[in-house]
N, CA, C and O atoms as a DFTB+ gen file, in Angstrom:
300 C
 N C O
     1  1      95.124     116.688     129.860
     2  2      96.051     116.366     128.803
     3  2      95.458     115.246     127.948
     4  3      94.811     114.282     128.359
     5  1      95.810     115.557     126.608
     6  2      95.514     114.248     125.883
     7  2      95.637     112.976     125.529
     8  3      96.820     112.922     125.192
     9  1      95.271     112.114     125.411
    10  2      95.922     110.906     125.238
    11  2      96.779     110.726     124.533
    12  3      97.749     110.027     124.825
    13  1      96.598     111.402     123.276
    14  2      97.602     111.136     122.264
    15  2      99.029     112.514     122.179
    16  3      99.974     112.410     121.396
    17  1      98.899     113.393     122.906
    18  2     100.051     114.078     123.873
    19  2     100.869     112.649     124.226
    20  3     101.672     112.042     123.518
    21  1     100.292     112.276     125.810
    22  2     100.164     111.514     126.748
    23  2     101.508     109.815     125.986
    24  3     102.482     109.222     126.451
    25  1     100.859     109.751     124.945
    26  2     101.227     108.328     124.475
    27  2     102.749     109.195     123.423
    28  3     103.313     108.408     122.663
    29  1     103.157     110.282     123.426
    30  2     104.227     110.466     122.700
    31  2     105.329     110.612     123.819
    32  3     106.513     110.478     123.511
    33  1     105.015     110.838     124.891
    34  2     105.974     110.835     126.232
    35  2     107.210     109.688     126.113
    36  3     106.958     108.633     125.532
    37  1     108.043     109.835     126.465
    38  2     109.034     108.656     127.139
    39  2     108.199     107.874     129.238
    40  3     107.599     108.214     130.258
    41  1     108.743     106.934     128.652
    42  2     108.823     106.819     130.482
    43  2     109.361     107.855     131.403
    44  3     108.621     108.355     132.251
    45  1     110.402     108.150     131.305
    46  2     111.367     109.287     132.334
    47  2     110.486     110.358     132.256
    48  3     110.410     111.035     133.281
    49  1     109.643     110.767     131.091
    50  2     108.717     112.106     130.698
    51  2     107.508     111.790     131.444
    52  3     107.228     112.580     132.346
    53  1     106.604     110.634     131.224
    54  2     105.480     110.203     131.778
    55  2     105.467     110.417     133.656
    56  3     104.704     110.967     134.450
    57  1     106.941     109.536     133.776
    58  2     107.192     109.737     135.596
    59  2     107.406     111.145     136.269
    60  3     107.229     111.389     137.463
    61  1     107.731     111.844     135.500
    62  2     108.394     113.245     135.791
    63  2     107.009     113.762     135.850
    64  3     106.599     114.014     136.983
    65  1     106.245     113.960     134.905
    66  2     104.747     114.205     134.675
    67  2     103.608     114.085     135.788
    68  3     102.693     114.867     136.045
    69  1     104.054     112.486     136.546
    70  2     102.798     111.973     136.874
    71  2     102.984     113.076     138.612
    72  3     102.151     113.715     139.255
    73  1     104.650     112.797     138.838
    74  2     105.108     113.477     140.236
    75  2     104.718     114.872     140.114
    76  3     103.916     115.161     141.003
    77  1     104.992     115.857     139.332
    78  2     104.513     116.876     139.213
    79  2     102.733     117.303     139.334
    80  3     102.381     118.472     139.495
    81  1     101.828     116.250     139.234
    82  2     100.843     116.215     138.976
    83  2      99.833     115.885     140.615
    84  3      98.728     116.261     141.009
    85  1     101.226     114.756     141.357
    86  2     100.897     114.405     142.132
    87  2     100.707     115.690     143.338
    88  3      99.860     115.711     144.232
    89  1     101.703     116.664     143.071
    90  2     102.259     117.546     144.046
    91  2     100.730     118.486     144.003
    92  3     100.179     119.042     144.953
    93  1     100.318     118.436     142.638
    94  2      99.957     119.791     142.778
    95  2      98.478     119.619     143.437
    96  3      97.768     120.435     144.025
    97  1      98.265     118.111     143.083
    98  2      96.814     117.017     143.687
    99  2      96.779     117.525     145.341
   100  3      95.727     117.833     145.902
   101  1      98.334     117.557     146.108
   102  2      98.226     117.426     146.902
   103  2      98.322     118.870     147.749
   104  3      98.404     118.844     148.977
   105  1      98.307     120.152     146.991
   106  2      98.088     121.975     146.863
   107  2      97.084     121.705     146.714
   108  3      96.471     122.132     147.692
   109  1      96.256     121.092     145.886
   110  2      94.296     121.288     145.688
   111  2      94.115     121.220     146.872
   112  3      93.732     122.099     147.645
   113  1      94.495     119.745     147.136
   114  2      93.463     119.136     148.688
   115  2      93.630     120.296     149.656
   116  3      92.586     120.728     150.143
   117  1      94.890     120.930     150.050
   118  2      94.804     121.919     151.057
   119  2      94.318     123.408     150.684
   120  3      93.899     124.298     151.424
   121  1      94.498     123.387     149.398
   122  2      93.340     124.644     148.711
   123  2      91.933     124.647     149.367
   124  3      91.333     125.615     149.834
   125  1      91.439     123.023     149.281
   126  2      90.370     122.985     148.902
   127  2      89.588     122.554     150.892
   128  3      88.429     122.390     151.273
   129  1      90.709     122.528     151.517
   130  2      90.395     122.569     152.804
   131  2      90.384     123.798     153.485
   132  3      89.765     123.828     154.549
   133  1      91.128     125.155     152.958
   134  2      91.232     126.436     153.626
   135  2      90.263     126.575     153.008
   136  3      89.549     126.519     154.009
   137  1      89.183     126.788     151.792
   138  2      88.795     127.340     151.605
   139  2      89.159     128.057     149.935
   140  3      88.289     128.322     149.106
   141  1      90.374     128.224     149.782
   142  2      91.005     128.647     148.733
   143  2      91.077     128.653     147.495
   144  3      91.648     129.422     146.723
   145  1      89.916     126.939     147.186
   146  2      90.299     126.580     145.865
   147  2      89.057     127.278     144.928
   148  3      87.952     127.075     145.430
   149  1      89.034     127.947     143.847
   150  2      88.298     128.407     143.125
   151  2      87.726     127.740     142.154
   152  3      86.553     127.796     141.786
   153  1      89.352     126.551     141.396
   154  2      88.648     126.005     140.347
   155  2      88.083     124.450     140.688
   156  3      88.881     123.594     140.306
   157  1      87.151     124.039     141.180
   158  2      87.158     122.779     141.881
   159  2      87.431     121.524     140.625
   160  3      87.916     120.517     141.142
   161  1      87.301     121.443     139.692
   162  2      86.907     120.909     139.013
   163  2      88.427     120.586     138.974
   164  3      88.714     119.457     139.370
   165  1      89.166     121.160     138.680
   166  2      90.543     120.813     138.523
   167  2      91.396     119.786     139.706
   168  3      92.621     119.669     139.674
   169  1      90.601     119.148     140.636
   170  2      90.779     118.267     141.395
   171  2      90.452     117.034     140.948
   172  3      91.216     116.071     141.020
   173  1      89.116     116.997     140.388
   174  2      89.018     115.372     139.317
   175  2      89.510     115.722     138.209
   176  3      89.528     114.631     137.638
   177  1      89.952     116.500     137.437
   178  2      90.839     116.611     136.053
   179  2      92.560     116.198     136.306
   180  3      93.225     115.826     135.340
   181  1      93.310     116.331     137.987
   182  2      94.715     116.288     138.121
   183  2      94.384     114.522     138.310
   184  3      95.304     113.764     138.002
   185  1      92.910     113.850     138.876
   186  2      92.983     112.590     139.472
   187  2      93.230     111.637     138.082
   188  3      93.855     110.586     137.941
   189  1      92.463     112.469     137.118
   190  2      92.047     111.579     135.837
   191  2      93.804     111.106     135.043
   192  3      94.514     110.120     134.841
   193  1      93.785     112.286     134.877
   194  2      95.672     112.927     134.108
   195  2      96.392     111.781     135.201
   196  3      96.230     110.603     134.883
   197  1      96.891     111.960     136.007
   198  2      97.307     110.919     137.236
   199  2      97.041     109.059     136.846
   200  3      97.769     108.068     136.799
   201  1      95.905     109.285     136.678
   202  2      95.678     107.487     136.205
   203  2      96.037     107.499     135.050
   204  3      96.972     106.765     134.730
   205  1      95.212     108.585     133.787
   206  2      95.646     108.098     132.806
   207  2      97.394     108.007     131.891
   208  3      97.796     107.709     130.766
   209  1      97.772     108.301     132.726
   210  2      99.819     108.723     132.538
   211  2     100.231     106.917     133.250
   212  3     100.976     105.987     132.941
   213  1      99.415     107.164     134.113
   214  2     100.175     105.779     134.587
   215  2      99.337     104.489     133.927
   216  3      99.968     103.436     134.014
   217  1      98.511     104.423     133.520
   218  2      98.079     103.518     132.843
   219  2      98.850     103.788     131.798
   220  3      99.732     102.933     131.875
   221  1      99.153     104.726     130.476
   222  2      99.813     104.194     129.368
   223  2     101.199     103.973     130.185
   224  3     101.477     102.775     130.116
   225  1     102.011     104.570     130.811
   226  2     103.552     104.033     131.437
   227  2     103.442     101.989     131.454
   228  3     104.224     101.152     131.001
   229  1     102.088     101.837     132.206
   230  2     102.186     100.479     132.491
   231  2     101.877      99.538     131.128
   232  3     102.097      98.328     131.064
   233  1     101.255     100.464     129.939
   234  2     101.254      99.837     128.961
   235  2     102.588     100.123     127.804
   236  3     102.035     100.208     126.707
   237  1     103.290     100.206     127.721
   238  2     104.744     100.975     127.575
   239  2     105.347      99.931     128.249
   240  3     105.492      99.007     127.448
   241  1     105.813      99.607     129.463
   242  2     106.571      98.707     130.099
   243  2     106.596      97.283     129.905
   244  3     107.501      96.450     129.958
   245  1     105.001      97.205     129.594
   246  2     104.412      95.346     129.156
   247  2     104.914      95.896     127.842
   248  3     105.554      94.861     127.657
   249  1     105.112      96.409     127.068
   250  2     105.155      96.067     125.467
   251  2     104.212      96.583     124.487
   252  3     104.640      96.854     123.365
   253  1     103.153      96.731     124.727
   254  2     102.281      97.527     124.061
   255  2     100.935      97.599     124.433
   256  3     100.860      97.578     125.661
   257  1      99.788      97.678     123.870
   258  2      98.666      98.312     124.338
   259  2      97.579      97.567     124.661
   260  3      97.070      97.572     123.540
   261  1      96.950      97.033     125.216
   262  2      95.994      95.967     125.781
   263  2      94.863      95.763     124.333
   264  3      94.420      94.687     123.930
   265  1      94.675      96.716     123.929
   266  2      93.423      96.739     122.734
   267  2      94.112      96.333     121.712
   268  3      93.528      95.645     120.874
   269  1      95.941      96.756     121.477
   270  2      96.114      95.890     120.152
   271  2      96.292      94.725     120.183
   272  3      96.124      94.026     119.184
   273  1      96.816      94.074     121.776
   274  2      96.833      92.335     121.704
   275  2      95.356      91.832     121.586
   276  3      95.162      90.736     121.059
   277  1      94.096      92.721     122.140
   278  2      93.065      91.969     122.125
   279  2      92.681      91.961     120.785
   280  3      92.056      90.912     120.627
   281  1      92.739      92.725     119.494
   282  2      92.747      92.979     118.405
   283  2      93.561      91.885     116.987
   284  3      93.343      91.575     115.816
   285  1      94.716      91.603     118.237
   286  2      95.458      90.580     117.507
   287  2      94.933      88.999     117.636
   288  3      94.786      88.052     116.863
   289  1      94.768      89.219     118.824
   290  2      93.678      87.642     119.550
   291  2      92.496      87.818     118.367
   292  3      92.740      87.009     117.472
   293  1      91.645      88.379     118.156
   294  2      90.353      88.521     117.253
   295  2      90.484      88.128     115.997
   296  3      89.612      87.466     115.434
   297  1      91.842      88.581     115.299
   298  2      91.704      88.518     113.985
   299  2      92.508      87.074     113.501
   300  3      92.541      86.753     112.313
């Protein structure tokens, strides 16, 4: 998913998102222990999606985005 998808979310959307994401992280792993899983790659693509949802949530909750306060500090 994209970032800029990603950053039009609500919180309640982002959390709903990240759990759904978590579940399915946790269907790979036993995919990927029977034997089952075909697309492997889609195991570091659910890990990435996973951080990056919760990193903007945690930037959302502080107030806004780490690069525009450092941006504001600069100028």
């Amino acid at each position: 998913m994209k970032t800029a998808d990603v950053r039009a979310m609500t919180l309640d959307q982002l959390e709903d998102e990240v759990l759904k994401l978590k579940k399915e992280a946790f269907n790979l792993r036993f995919q990927r222990a029977t034997g089952q899983l075909e697309n492997t790659a889609r195991v570091r693509q659910v890990r990435r999606d996973i951080a990056r949802m919760k990193t903007i949530a945690a930037q959302k909750r502080s107030g806004g985005s780490a690069r525009a306060a450092a941006r504001a500090r600069a100028e």
